[in-house]
C-alpha positions as CSV (number, residue, x, y, z in Angstrom):
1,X,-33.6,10.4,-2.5
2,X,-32.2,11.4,0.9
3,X,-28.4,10.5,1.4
4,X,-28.7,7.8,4.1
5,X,-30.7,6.1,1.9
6,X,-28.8,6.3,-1.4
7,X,-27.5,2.8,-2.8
8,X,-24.2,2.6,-3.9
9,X,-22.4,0.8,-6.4
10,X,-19.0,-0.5,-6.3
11,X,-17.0,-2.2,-9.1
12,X,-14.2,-4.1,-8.2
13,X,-13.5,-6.1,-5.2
14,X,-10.4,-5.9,-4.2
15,X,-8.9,-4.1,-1.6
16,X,-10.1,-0.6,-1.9
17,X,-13.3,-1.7,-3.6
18,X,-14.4,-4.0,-0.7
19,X,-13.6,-1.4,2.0
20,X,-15.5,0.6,0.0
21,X,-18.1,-1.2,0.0
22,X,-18.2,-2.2,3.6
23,X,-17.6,0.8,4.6
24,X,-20.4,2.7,3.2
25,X,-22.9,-0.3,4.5
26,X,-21.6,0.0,7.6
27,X,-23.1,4.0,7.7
28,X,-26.1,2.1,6.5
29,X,-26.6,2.4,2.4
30,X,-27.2,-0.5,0.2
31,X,-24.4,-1.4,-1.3
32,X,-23.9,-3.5,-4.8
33,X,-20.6,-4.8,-4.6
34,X,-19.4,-6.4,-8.3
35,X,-16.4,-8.5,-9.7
36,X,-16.0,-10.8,-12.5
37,X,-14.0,-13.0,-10.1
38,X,-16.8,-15.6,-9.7
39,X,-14.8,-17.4,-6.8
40,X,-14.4,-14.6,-4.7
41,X,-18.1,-13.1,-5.3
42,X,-19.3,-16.2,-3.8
43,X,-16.9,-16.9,-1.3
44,X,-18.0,-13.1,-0.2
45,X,-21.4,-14.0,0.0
46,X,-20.4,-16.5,2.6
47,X,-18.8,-13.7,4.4
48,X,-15.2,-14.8,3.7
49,X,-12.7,-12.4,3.3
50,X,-9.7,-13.0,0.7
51,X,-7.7,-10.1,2.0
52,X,-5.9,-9.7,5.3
53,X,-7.2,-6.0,6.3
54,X,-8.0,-5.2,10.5
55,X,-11.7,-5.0,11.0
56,X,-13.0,-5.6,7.5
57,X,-13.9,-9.5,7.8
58,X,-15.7,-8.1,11.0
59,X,-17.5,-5.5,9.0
60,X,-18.5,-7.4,5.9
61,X,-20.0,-10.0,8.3
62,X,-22.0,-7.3,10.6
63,X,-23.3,-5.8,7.3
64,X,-24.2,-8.4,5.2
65,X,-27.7,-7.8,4.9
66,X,-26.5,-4.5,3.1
67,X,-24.3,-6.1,1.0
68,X,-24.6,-7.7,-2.1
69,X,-22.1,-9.4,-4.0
70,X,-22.2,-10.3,-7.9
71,X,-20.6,-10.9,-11.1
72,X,-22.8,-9.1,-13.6
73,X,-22.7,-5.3,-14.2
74,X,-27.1,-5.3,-14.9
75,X,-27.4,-5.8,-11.1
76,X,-25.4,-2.9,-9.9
77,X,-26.6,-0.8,-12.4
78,X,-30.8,-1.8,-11.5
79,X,-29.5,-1.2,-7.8
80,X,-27.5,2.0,-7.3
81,X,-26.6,5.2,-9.3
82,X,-23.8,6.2,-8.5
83,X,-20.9,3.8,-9.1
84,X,-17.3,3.3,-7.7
85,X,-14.8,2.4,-9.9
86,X,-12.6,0.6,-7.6
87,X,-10.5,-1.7,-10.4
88,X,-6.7,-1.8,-10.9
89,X,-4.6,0.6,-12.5
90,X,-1.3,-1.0,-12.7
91,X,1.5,0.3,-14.0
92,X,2.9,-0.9,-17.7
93,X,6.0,-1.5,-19.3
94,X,6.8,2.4,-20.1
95,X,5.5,3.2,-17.1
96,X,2.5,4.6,-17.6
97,X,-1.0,3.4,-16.0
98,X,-2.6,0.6,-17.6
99,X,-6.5,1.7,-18.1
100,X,-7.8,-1.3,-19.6
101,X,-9.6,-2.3,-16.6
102,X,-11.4,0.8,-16.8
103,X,-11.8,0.7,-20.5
104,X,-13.9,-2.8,-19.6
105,X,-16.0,-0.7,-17.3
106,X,-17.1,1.8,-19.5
107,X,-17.9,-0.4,-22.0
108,X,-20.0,-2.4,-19.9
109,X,-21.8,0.7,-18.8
110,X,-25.4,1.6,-20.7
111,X,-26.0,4.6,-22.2
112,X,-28.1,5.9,-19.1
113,X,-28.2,9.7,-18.0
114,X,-29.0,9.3,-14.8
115,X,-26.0,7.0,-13.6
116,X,-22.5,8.5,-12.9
117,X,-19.3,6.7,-12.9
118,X,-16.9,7.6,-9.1
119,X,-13.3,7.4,-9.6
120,X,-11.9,5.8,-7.1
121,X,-8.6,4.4,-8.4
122,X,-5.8,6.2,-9.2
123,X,-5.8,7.0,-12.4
124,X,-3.8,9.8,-14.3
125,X,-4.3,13.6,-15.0
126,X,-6.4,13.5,-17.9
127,X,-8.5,10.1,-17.8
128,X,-11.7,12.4,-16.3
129,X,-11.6,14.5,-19.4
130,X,-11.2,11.5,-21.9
131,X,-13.8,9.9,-20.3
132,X,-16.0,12.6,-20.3
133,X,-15.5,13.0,-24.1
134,X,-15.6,9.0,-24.3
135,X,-19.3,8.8,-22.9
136,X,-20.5,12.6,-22.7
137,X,-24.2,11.2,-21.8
138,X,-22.6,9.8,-17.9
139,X,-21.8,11.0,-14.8
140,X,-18.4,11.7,-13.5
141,X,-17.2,12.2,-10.5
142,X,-13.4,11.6,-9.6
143,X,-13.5,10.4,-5.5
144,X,-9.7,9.6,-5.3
145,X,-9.1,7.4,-2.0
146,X,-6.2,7.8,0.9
147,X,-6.6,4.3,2.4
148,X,-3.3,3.1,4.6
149,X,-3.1,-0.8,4.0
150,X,-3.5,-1.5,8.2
151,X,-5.9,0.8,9.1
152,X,-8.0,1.4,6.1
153,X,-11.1,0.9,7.8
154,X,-10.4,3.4,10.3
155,X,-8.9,6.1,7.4
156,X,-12.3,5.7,5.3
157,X,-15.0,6.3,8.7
158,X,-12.3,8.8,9.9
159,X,-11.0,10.8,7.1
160,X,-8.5,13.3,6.4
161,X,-10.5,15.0,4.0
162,X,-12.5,14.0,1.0
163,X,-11.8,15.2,-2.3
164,X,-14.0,15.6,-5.1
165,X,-13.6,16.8,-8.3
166,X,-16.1,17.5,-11.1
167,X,-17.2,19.5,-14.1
168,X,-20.2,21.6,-14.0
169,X,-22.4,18.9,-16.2
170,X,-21.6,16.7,-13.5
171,X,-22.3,18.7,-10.5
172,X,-25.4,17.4,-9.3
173,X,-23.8,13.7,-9.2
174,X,-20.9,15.6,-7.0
175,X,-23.3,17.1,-4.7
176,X,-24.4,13.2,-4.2
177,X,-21.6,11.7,-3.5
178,X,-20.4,14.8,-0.9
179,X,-23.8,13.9,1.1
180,X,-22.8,10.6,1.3
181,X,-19.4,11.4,3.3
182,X,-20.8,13.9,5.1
183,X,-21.9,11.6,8.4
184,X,-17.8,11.0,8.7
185,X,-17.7,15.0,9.6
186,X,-14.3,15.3,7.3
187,X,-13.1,18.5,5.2
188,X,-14.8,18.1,1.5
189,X,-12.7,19.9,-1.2
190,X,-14.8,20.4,-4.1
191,X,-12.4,20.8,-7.0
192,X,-11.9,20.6,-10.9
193,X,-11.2,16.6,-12.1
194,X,-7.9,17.5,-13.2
195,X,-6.9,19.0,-9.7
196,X,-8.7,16.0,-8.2
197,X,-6.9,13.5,-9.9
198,X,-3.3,15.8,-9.1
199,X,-4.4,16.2,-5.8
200,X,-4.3,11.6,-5.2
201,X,-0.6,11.8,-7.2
202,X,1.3,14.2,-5.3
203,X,-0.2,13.8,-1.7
204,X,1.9,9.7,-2.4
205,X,4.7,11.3,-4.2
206,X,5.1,13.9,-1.6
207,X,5.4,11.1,1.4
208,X,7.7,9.0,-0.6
209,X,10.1,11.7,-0.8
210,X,9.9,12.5,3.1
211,X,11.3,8.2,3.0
212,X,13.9,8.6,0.9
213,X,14.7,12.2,2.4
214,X,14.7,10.4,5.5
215,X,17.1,7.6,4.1
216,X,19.8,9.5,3.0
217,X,19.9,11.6,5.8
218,X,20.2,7.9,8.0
219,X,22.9,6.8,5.6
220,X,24.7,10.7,6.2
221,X,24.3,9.5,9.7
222,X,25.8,6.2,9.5
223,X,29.2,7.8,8.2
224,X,29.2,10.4,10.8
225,X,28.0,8.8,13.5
226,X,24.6,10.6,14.6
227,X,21.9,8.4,15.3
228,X,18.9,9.1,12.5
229,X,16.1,8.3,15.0
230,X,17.4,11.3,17.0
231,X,17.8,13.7,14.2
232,X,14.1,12.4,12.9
233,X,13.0,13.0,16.2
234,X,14.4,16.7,16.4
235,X,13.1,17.4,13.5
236,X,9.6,16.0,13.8
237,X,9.2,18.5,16.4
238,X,9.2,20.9,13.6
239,X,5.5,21.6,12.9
240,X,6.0,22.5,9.5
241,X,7.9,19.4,9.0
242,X,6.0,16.9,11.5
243,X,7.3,13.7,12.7
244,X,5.2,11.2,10.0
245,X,7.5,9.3,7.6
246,X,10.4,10.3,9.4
247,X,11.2,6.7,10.0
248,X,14.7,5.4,8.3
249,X,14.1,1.7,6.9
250,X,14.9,-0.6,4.1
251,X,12.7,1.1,1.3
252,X,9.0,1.7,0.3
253,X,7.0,-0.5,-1.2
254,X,3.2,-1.7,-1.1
255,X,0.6,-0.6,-4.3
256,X,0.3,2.6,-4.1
257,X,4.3,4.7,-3.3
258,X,5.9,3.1,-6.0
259,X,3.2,2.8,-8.7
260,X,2.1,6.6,-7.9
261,X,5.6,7.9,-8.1
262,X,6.3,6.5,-11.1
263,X,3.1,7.3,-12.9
264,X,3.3,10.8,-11.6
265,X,7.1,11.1,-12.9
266,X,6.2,9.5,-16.1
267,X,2.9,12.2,-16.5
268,X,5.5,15.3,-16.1
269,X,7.4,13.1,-19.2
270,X,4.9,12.6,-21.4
271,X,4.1,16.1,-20.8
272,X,8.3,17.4,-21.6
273,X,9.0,18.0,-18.3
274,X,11.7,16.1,-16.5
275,X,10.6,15.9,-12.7
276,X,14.2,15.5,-11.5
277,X,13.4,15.4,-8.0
278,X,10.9,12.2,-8.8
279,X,13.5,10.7,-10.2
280,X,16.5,11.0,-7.3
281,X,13.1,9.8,-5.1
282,X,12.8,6.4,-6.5
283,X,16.7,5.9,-7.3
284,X,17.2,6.3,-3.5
285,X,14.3,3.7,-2.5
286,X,15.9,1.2,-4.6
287,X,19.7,2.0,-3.5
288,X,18.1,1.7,0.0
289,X,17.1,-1.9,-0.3
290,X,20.7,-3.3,-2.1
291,X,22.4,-1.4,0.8
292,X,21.2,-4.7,3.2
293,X,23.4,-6.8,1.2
294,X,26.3,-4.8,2.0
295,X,25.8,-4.6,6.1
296,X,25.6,-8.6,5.5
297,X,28.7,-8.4,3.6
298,X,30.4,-6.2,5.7
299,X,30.3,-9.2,8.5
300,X,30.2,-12.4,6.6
301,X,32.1,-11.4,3.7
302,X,30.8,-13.3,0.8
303,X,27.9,-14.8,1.3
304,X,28.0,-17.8,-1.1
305,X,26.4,-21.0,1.0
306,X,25.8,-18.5,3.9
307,X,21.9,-19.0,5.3
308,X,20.2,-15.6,5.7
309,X,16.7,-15.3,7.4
310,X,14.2,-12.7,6.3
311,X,11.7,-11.7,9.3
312,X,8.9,-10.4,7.5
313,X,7.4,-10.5,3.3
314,X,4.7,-8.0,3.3
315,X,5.7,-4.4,2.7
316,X,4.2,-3.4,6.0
317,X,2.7,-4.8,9.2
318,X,-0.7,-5.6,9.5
319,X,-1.7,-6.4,5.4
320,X,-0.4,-9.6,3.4
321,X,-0.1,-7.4,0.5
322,X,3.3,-8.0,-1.1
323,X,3.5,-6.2,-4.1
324,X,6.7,-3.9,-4.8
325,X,7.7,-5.5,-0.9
326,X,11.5,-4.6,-0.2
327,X,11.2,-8.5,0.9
328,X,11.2,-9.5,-2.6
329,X,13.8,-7.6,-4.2
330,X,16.4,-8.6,-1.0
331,X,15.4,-12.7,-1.4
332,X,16.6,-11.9,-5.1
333,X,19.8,-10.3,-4.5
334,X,20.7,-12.9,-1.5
335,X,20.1,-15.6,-4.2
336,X,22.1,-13.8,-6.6
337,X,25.1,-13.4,-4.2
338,X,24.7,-17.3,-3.4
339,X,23.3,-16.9,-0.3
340,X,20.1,-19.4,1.1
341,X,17.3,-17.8,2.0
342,X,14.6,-18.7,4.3
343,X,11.4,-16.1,5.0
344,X,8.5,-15.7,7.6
345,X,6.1,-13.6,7.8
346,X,2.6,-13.6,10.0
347,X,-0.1,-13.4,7.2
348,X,1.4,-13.0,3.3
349,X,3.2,-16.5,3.4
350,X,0.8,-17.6,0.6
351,X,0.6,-14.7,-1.3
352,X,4.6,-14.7,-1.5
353,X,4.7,-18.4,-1.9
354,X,5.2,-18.1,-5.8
355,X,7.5,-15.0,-5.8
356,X,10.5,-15.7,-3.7
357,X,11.6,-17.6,-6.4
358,X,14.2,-20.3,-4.7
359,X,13.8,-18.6,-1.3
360,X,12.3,-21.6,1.7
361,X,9.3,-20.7,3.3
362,X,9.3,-21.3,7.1
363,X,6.7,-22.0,9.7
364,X,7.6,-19.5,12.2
365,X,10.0,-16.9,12.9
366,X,12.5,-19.7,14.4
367,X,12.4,-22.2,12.3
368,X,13.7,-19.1,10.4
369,X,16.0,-18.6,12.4
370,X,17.3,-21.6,13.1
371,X,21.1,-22.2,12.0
372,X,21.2,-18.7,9.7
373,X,24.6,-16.7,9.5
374,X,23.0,-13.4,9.6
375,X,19.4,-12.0,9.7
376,X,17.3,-9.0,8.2
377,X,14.4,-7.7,10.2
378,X,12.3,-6.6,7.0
379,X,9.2,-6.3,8.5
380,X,8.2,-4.9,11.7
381,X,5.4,-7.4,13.1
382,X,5.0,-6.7,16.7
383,X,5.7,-10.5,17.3
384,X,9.1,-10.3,16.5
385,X,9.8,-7.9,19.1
386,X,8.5,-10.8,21.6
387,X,10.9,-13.1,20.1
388,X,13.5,-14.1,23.1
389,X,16.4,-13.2,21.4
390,X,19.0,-13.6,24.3
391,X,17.8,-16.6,24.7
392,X,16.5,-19.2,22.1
393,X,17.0,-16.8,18.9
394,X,21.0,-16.7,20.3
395,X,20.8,-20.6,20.7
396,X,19.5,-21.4,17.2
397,X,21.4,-19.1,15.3
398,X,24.7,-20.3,13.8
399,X,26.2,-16.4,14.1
400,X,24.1,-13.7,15.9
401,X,24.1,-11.3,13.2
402,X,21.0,-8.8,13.0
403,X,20.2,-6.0,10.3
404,X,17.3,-4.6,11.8
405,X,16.0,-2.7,8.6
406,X,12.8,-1.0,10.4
407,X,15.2,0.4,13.4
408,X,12.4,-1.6,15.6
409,X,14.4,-4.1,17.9
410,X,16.6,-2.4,20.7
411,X,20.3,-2.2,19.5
412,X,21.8,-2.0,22.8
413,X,20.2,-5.0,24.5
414,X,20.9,-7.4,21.5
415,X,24.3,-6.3,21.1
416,X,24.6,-6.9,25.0
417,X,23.1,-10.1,24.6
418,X,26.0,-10.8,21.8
419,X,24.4,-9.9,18.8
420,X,26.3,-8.3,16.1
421,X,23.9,-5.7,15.6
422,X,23.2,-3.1,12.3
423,X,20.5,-0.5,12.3
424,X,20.0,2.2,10.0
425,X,21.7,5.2,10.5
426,X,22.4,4.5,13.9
427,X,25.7,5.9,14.0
């Protein structure tokens, strides 16, 4: 069996799983794509898309005749050998990853020596090894991924690198799934499981540190006046420091930052060691977000009956993926302080529908707008940079008061325009 023509399982179709999946029939394998979402496996088949992602309802649909969609595990297993585990791993009460999704997996797997199980979600140190003592007789291969929600299409057919971590039993299943990577042209790294599943964990941690680096030194800034996009700037010129996740903001969030850090900090627990630096990481992510509340404050004074608008839900541009979104936890605390909230964001109005708890969801960034106190740029949609806020955003709002929390708007020109304008760490 030559690599271009190797079939490919994937289990799980969510986000990862179905770019997964697409992506690999787009380079022109078979793919057998399964979930036990019987909904969303047909609606799939109709080459509809539940997830907002650029590219991939464009990709599912040009590559349909690779892909097949189903609900039962016996059809991915008679079509492809190698399977991606793709399911969620999310995080439990203790804080520790919750592996029940792929406990189902495994036990819906046969006993089969020739089929070999693909790690693609994050999982912990150590779930390779149990699973290799679980089911000795199957395949493992841990394929951790390094998908950006917004461009995940273009990080899977232009890698970074591809890691891929095995034991020697398992070798020849590694070999197979290198070959299939191979056509993108990326670094391979051939590793141990352990060092594989290590390698996923601290590449997230590592960026979410360079954030909340980045955060405190803008909230430094703000007390001494130096502008934090100029001192990110200065020291993104650095090449050993480079300019990525220099950007001050409002916090972190999305599925993987929060989740990894956490998992990785509770991993050095459970193992006795107290990864302090983890910890001052996520305690500065969510000091980040409450500090909003205060650059309100600091204008309106209390904000009891006050109406606040929140530009943007999602955690980022270009996904509808709210989960752990800075949107979420600021609709809260507005509420809490007495404040009305209304939200808008682009794409993830329905998929925050049911968790901004008392929060009104608006139409458009102006009917958002319209008659607020005070504003919060959460999210940095390009539209909102398009918005004409000299004009009708000034006319609509009861008091031109901007937090831009994303650093994306130009300060000077609002604050000409009679905006009372607050950046981060602009001095």
């Amino acid at each position: 069996m030559t690599a271009d023509r190797e079939p490919v399982g994937v289990i799980g179709a969510g986000w990862v799983g179905l770019v997964t999946a697409a992506c690999f029939a787009r380079l022109g394998h078979e793919v057998h794509c399964r979930d036990i979402v019987s909904e969303k496996v047909e609606a799939l088949r109709r080459g509809e898309v539940p997830i907002y992602e650029p590219g991939l309802a464009e990709l599912v649909r040009g590559a349909r005749d690779r892909l097949h969609f189903t609900t039962e595990m016996a059809d991915v297993l008679a079509g492809a050998e190698l399977l991606f585990c793709c399911v969620d791993t999310p995080p439990t009460y203790s804080g520790d990853a919750d592996l029940s999704r792929v406990e189902a997996v495994l036990d819906e797997l046969g006993d089969s020596d020739r089929h070999a199980l693909v790690m693609k979600s994050t999982v912990p140190v150590g779930t390779g090894r149990w699973i290799e003592r679980r089911r000795p007789e199957l395949g493992y291969v841990s394929n951790p991924e390094f998908l950006k929600e917004g461009t995940a299409v273009d990080d899977f057919m232009h890698p970074d690198r591809v890691v891929i971590g095995s034991g020697e039993r398992s070798a020849r299943f590694a070999d197979r799934v290198a070959a299939l990577y191979e056509p993108q042209g990326a670094t391979i790294i051939r590793t141990d499981v352990a060092s594989a599943e290590m390698i996923k964990l601290a590449s997230n941690a590592f960026l979410a540190t360079k954030i909340s680096f980045i955060n405190e030194i803008a909230n430094v800034s703000e007390e001494l006046g130096a502008d934090v996009t100029e001192v990110a700037r200065g020291m993104g010129l650095d090449e050993r420091i480079g300019p990525q996740f220099l950007r001050a903001g409002i916090g972190y969030g999305g599925s993987c930052f929060p989740k990894d850090v956490s998992a990785l900090k509770q991993l050095a627990g459970n193992s006795g060691y107290h990864f302090q630096l983890l910890t001052a990481v996520i305690e500065v992510n969510e000091l980040q977000k409450r500090r909003t509340v205060g650059k309100l404050q600091k204008h309106l004074g209390s904000l009891v009956g006050k109406e606040i608008a929140l530009l943007g839900v999602a955690f980022k541009p270009d996904t509808d993926d709210v989960r752990e979104a800075t949107s979420l936890v600021l609709a809260a605390r507005l509420r809490s302080e007495g404040a009305h909230v209304r939200v808008y964001d682009p794409v993830a109005t329905e998929r925050s529908r049911d968790l901004l708890g008392g929060a009104t969801v608006a139409e458009s960034a102006l009917e958002a707008l319209d008659g607020a106190d005070g504003a919060v740029l959460v999210t940095e949609w390009p539209e909102f940079r398009e918005l004409d806020w000299a004009g009708s955003v000034r006319e609509r709002m009861a008091n031109p008061l901007l937090v831009d929390g994303r650093n994306f708007l130009d300060g000077d020109a609002l604050r000409a325009a009679g905006f009372a304008y607050e950046g981060i760490g602009r001095g």
